[in-house]
Structures are given as structure tokens and as C-alpha cells.
C-alpha positions in Angstrom: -30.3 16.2 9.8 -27.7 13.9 10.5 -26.2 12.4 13.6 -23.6 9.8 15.1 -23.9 6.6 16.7 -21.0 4.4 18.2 -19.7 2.3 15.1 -21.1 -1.7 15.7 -18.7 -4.2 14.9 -20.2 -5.3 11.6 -20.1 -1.9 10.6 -16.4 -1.6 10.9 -16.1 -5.0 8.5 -18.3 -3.3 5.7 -16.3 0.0 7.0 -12.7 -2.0 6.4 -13.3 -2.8 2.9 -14.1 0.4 1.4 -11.5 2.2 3.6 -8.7 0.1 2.9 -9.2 0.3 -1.1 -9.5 4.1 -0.9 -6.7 5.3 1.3 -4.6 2.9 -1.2 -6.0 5.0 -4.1 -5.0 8.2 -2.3 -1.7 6.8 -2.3 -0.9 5.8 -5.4 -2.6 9.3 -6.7 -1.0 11.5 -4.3 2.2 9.5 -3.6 2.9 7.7 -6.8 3.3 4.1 -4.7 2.6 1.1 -6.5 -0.5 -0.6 -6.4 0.7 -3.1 -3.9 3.2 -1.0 -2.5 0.2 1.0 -1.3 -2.3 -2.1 -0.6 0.3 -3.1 2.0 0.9 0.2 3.4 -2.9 0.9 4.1 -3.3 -2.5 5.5 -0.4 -2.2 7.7 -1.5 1.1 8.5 -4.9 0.2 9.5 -4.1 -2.9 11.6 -1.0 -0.9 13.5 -3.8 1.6 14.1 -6.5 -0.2 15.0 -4.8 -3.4 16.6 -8.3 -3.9 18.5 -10.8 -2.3 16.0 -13.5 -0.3 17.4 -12.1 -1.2 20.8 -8.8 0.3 20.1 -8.0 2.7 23.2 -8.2 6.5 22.5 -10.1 6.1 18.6 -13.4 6.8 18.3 -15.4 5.5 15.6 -19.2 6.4 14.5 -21.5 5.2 11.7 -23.4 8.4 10.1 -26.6 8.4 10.1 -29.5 10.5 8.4 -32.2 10.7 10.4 -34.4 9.5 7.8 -32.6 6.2 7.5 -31.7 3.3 9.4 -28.3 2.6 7.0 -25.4 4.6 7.8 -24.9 7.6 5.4 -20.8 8.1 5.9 -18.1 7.7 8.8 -16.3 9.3 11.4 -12.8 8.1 12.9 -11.4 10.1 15.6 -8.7 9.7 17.7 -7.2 11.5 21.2 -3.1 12.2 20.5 -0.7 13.4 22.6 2.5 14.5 21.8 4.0 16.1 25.1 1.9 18.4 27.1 -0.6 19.0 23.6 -3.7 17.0 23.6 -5.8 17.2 20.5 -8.2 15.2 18.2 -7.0 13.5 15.2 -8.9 12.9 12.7 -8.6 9.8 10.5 -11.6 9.4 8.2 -14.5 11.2 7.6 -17.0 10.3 4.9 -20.7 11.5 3.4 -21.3 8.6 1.2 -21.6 10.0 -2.6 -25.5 10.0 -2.4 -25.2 12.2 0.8 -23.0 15.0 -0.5 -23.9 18.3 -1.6 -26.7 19.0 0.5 -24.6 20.8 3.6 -24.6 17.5 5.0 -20.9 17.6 5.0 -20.9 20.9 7.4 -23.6 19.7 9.8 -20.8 16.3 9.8 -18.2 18.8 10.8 -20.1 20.4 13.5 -21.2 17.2 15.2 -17.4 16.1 15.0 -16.6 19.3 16.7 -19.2 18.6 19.3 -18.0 15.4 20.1 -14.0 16.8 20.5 -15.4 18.9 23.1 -17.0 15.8 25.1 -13.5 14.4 25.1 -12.3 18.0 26.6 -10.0 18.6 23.6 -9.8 22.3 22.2 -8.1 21.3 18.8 -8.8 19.3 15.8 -6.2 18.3 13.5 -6.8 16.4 9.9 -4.5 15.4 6.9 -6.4 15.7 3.3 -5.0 14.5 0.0 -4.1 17.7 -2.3 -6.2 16.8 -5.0 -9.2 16.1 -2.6 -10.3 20.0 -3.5 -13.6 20.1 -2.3 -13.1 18.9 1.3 -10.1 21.0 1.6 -12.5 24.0 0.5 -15.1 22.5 3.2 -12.3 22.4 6.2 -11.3 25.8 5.4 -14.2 27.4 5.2 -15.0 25.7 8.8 -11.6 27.8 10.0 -9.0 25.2 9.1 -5.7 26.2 8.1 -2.6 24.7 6.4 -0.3 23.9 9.0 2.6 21.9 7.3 2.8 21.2 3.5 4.8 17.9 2.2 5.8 18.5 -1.8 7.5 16.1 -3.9 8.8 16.0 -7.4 9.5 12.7 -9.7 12.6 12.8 -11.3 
């Protein structure tokens, strides 16, 4: 069993320097960006985001924990949107570190995130995933996600 717990700030440093790296990499793989096109983009990204870190208003960030340890296991980063009357939950990052995975850890990750939407009296959940990030999009749509928009591209 897993469960969430409020992330602490050191937590979010240690947090910061593996996110930073891989949502670069998801960049240059997905998007073709240069290495330091992308370095900058994530970094901008993440400060215009998170201007206050885990104090930034409407984001929500947890360590995972397995009950078993007293280090966190993965990462949740949720966020309250608005856009007009729609309210919904936004998911920015969520991670089962590589030890954690493939023991339905990832579902029971999914279910707590859900639980924790409906404390913040939202009824939606929206995520982006990278295309070649198969197996969570196999994970998310076998928890009832569906595609909702599709962005293509093609290097000439």
C-alpha cells in the first residue's frame, strides 16, 4: 500500500532536479528541441509554474510513500484550473520511482489522486502524457481516460 503526504520543502529540491532533467528529455524526444532549447523551456516552465514552490496557490504537491518505507517512492503534482465556468484538476507529474513499478502500485497511485480531486470538490481530472510514454498511457486508459486532443508534427 501506498499513500500521500504533503510534499516538505527539501523534498521538492531533490524533487526539482530529477524533474527538471526529465521533462527536458520528453522534450527533445517528443518535440525534437535542442538540448538547451529544452533545458530552458523546463526551467522556465517550472519557475512560471511554481513561482512559490510548494506554496504556490492552487498546486498541490505530495511525496509517495510506501507504507513500508520512510523515503518517498514517487510524486504527485496537482493543480486546480479554471478556464470559465469548468473547474478541474490538472495534473502535472506523477511518478512510481523505477523500483516501485510493476506491482499495481501505479493504479493504487491513481486512485489516491482521484481521492484527493474529490477533497478539492473537482469532478474531472485532466493529464498530458508524452506519446512514446506507452505504458502510462495504457495505465490512464484503462483507469477510463480518453484522448481528448491530439497535437502531430512532421520534420521536414
Amino acid at each position: 500500500m501506498i499513500h500521500l503526504k504533503s510534499m516538505t520543502d527539501d523534498e521538492f529540491s531533490r524533487y526539482l532536479k530529477d524533474a527538471i532533467p526529465s521533462y527536458d528529455a520528453g522534450k527533445v524526444q517528443s518535440e525534437g528541441l535542442s538540448d538547451s532549447d529544452a533545458l530552458a523551456l523546463a526551467q522556465r516552465t517550472f519557475q512560471e509554474l511554481l513561482p512559490k514552490g510548494i506554496h504556490s496557490p492552487d498546486h498541490f504537491l505530495f511525496s509517495v510513500f510506501d507504507d513500508d518505507s520512510a523515503v518517498p517512492c514517487g510524486t504527485l503534482w496537482l493543480a486546480c484550473r479554471r478556464e470559465g465556468s469548468k473547474h478541474y484538476a490538472y495534473i502535472y507529474d506523477i511518478i512510481l520511482n523505477p523500483a516501485h513499478r510493476g506491482k499495481g502500485l501505479g493504479r493504487q497511485l491513481m486512485r489516491l489522486m482521484e481521492e484527493e480531486v474529490r477533497r478539492q470538490c473537482l469532478q474531472s481530472v485532466v493529464l498530458h502524457v508524452f506519446e512514446h510514454n506507452t505504458l502510462a498511457i495504457h495505465l490512464y486508459e484503462s483507469m477510463g481516460f480518453h484522448t481528448t486532443n491530439r497535437i502531430m508534427s512532421k520534420k521536414l
